[in-house]
Backbone as CSV, one residue per row, in Angstrom:
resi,resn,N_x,N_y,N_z,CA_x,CA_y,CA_z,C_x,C_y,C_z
1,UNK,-22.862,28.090,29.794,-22.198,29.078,28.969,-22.288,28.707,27.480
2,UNK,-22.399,27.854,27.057,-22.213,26.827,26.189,-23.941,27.286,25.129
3,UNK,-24.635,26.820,26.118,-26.271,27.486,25.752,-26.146,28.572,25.216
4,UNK,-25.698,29.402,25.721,-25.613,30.724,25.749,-25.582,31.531,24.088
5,UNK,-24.900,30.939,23.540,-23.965,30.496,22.356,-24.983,30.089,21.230
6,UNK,-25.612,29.220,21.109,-26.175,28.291,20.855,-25.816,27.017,20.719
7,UNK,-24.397,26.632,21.276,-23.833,25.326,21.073,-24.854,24.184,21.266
8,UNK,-24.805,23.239,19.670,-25.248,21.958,19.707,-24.737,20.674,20.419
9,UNK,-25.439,20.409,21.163,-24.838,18.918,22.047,-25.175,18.007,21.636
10,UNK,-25.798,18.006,20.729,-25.952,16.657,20.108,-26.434,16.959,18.282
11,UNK,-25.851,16.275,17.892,-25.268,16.397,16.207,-26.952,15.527,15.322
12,UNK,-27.307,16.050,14.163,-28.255,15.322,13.985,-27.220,14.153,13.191
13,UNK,-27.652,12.809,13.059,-26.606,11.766,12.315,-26.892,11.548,11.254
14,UNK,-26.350,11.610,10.572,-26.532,11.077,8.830,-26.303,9.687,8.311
15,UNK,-26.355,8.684,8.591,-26.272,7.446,8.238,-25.565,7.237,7.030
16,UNK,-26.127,7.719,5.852,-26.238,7.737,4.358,-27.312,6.427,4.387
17,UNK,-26.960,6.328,3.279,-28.438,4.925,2.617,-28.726,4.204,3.171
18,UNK,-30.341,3.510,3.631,-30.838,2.372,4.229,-30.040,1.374,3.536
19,UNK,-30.513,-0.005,4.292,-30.039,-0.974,3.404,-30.924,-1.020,2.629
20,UNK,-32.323,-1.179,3.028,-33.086,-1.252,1.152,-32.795,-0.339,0.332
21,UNK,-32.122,0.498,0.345,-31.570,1.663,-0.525,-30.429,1.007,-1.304
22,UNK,-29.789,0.514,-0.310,-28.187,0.255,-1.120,-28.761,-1.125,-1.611
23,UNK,-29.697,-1.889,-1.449,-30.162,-3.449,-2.096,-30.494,-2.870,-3.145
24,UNK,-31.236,-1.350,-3.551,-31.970,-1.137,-4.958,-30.744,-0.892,-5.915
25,UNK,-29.539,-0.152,-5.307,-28.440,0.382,-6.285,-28.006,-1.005,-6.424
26,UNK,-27.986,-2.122,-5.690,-27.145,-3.846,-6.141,-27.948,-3.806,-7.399
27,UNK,-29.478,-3.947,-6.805,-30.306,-4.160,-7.801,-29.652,-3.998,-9.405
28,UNK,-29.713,-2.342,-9.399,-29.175,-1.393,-10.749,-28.376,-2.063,-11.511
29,UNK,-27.604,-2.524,-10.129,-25.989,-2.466,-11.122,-26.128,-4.048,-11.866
30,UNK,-26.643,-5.017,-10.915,-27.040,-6.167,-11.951,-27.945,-5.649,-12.969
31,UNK,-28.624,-5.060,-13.141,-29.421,-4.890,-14.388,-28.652,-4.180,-15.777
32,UNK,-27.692,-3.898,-15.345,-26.668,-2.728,-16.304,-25.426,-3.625,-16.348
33,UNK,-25.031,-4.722,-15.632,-23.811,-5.432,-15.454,-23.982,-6.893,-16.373
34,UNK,-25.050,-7.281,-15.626,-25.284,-8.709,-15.645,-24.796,-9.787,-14.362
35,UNK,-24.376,-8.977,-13.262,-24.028,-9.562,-12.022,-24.078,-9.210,-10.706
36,UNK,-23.479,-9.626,-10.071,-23.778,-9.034,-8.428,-22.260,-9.003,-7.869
37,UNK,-21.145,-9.377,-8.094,-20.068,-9.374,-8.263,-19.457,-7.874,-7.999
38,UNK,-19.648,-7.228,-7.258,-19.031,-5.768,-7.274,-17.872,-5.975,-6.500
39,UNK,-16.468,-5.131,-7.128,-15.581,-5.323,-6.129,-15.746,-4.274,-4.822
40,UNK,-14.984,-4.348,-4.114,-15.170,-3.551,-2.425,-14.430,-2.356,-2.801
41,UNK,-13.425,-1.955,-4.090,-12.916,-1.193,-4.785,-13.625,0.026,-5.632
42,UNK,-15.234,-0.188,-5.889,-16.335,0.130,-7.186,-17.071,1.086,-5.521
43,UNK,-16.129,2.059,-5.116,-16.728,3.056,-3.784,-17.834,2.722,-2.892
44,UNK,-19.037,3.219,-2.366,-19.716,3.125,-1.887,-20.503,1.719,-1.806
45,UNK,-21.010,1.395,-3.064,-21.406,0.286,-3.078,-20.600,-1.065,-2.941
46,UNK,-19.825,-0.892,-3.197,-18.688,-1.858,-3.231,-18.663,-2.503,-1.898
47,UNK,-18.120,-1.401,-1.278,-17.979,-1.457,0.452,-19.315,-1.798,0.897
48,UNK,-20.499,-1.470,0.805,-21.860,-2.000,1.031,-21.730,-3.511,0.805
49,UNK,-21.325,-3.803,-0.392,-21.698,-5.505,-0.817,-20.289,-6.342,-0.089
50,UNK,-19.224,-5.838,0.406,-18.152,-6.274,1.216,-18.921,-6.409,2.557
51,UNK,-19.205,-5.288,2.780,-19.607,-5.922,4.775,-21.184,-6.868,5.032
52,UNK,-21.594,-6.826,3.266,-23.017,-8.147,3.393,-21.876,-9.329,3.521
53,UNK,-21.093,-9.822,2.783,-20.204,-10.797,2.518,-19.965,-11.115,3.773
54,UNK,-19.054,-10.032,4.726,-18.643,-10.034,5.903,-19.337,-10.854,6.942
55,UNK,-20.436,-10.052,6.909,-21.660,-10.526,7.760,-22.041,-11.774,7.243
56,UNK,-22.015,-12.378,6.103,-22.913,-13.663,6.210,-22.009,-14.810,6.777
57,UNK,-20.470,-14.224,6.513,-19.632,-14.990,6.810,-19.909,-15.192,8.785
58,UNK,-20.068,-14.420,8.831,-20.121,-14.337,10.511,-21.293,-15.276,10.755
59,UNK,-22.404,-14.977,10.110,-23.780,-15.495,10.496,-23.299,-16.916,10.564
60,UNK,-22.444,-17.409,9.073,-22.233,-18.882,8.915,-21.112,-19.430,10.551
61,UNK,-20.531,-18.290,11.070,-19.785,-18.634,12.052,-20.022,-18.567,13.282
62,UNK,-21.269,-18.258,13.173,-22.179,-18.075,14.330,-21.997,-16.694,15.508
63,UNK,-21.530,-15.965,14.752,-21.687,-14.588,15.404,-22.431,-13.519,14.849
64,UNK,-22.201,-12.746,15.926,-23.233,-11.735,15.621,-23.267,-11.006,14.473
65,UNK,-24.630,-10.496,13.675,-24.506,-9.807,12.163,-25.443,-9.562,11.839
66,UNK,-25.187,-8.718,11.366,-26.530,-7.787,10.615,-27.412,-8.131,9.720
67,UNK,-26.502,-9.144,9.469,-27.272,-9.789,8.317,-28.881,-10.754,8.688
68,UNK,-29.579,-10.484,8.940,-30.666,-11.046,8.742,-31.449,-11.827,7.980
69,UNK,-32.442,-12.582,8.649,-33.321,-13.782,7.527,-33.521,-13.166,6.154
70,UNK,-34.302,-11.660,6.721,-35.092,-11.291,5.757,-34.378,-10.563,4.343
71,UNK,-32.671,-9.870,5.409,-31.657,-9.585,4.049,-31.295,-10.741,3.312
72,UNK,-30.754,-11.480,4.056,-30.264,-12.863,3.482,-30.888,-13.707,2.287
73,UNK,-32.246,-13.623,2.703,-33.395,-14.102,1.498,-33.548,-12.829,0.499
74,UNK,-33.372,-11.751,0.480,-33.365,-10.478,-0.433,-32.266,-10.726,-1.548
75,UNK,-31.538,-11.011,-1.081,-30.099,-11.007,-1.829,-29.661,-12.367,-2.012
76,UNK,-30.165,-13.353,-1.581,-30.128,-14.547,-2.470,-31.055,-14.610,-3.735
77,UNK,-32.184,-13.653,-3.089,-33.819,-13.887,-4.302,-32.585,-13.196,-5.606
78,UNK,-32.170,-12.003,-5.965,-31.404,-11.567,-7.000,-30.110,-12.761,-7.384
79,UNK,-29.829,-13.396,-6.836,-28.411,-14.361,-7.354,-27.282,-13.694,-6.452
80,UNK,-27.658,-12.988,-5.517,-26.192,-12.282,-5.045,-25.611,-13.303,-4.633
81,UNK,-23.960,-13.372,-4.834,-22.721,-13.906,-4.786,-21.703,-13.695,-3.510
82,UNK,-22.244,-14.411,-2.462,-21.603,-14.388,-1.242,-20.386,-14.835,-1.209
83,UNK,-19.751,-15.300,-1.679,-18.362,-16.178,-1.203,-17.859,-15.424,-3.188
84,UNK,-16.571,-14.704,-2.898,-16.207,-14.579,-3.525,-14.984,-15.148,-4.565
85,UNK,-14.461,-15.752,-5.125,-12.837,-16.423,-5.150,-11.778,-15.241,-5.344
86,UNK,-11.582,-16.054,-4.174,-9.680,-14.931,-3.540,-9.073,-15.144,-4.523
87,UNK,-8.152,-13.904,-5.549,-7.090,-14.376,-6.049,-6.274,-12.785,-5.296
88,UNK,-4.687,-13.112,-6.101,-3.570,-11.683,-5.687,-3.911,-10.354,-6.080
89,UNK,-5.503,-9.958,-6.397,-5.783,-8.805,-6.475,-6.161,-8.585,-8.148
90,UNK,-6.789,-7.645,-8.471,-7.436,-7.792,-9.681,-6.839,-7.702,-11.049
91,UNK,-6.934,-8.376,-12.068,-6.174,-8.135,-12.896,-6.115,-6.639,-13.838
92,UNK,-5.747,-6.677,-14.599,-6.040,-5.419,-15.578,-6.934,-5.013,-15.992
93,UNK,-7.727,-6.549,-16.777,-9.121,-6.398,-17.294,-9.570,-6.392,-16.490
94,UNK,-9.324,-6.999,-15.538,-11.010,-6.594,-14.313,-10.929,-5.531,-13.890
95,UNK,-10.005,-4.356,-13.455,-10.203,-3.303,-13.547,-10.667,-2.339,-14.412
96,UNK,-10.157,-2.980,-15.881,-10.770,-1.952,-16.469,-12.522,-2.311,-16.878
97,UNK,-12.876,-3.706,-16.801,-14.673,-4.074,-16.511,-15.363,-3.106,-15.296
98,UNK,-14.207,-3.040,-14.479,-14.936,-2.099,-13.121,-15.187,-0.648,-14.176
99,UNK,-14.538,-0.204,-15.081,-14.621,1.045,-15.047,-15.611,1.065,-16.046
100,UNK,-15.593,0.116,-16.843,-16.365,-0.148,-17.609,-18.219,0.243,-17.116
101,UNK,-17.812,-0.920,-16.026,-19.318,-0.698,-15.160,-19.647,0.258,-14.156
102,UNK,-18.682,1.140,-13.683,-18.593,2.709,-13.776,-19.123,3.856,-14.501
103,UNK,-18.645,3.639,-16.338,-19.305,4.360,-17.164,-20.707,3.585,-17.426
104,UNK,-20.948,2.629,-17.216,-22.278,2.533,-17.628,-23.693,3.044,-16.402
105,UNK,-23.262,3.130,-15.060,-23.937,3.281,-14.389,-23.703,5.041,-14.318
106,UNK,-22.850,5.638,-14.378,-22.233,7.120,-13.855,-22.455,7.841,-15.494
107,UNK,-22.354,7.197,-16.500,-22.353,7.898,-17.571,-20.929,8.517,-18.358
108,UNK,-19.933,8.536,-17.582,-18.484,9.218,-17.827,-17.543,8.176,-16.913
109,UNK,-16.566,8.503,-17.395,-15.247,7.794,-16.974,-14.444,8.841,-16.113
110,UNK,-14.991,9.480,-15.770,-13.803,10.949,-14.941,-13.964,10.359,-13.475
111,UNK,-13.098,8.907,-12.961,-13.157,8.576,-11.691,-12.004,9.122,-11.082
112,UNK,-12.706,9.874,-9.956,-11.699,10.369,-8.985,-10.325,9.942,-8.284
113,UNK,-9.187,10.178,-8.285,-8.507,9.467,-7.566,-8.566,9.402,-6.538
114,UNK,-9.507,9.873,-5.315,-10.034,9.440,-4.467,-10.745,8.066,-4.010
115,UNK,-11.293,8.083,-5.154,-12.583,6.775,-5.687,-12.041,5.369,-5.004
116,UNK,-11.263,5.229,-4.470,-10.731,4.048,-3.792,-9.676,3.600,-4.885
117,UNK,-9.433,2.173,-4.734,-8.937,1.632,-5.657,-9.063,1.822,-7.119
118,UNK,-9.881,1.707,-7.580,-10.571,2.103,-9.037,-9.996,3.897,-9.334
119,UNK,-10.061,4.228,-8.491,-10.141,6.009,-9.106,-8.144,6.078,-8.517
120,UNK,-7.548,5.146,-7.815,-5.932,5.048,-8.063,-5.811,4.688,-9.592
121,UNK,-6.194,3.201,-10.032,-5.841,2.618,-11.165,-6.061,3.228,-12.293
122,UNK,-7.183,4.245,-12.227,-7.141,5.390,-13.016,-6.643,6.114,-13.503
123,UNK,-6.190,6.600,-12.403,-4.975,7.123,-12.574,-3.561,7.126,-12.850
124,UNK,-3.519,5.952,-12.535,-2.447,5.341,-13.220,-2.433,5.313,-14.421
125,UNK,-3.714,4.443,-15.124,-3.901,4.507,-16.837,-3.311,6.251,-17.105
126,UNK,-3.765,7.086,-16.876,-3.608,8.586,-17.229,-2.182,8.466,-17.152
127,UNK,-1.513,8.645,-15.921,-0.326,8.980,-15.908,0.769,7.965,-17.103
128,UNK,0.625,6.850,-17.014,1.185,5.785,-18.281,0.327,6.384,-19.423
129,UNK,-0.463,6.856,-19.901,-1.100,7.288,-20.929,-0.417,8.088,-21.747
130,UNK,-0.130,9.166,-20.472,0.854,10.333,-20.664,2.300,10.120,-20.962
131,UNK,2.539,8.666,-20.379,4.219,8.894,-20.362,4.361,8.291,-22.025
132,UNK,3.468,7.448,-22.107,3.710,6.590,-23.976,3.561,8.144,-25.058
133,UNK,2.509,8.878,-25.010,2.634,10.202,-25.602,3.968,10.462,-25.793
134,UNK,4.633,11.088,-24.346,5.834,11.660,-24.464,7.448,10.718,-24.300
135,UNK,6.613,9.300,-25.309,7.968,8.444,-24.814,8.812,8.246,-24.331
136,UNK,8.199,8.450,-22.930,8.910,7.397,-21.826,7.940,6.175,-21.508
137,UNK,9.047,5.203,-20.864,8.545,4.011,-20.578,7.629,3.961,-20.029
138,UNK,6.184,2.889,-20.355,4.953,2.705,-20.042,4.740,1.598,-19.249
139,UNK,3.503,0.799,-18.722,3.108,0.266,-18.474,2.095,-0.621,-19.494
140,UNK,1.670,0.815,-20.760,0.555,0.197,-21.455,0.960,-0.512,-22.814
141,UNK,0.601,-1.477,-22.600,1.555,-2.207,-23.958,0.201,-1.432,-25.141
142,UNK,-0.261,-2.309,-26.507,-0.982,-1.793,-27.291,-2.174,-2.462,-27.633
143,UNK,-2.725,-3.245,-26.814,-3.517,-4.215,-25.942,-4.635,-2.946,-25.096
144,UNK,-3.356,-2.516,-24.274,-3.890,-1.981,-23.073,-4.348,-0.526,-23.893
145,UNK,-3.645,0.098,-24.731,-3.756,1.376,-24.979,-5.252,1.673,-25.667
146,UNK,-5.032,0.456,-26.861,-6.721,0.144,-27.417,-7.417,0.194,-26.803
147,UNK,-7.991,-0.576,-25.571,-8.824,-0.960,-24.536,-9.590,0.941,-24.205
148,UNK,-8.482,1.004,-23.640,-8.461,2.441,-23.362,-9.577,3.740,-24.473
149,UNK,-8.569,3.566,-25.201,-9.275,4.638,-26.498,-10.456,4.343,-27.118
150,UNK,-11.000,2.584,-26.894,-11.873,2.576,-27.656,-13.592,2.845,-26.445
């Protein structure tokens, strides 16, 4: 009955990007950054360079992973930065370097508040942006506000 219809039983799949795809955007972003350092926060790619991390960690633990000889040697050949240092989450400036390296790769600063982490903290700047305008209490001292405007 289903036929009948034309109902699809099977979905074509969309993956999104190979990994040599998402190795060329690492590529990019060191060439425009100066690093390999992306947080898991900086959307798509981010999360790409989190589950290499993931995986090598596994490889080193002897389980199973995706990570392969031939990725493994790809992304060491660039300097990529496997072991990251844990601290309580990013500071100010490093968020605003993420956005930084946002506008330099995207061209504009209009990150979504969707955007993960980065496109929250965004938003935040906006909303404290807004409240110093209409003096109420901020977040952005005049440090932060500069940063911002310039």
């Amino acid at each position: 009955k289903l036929e009948s219809i034309g109902f699809t039983f099977k979905c074509p799949t969309n993956r999104g990007p190979t990994w040599d795809a998402r190795f060329q955007e690492l590529e990019d972003f060191k060439k425009i950054s100066g690093h390999t350092m992306v947080s898991v926060t900086y959307g798509p790619l981010g999360q790409w360079v989190s589950t290499q991390r993931t995986h090598y960690r596994f490889l080193k633990e002897g389980k199973p992973s995706i990570l392969n000889i031939y990725r493994r040697e790809k992304l060491e050949s660039i300097g990529f930065t496997f072991k990251c240092p844990t601290n309580r989450g990013p500071t100010w400036d490093a968020r605003f370097q993420e956005l930084e390296d946002f506008k330099k790769i995207s061209g504009h600063t209009m990150v979504s508040v969707t955007y993960g982490p980065l496109g929250q903290w965004v938003s935040t700047q906006r909303t404290h942006y807004r409240f110093l305008k209409e003096g109420k209490p901020s977040i952005l001292n005049i440090y932060r506000r500069e940063k911002l405007e310039s």
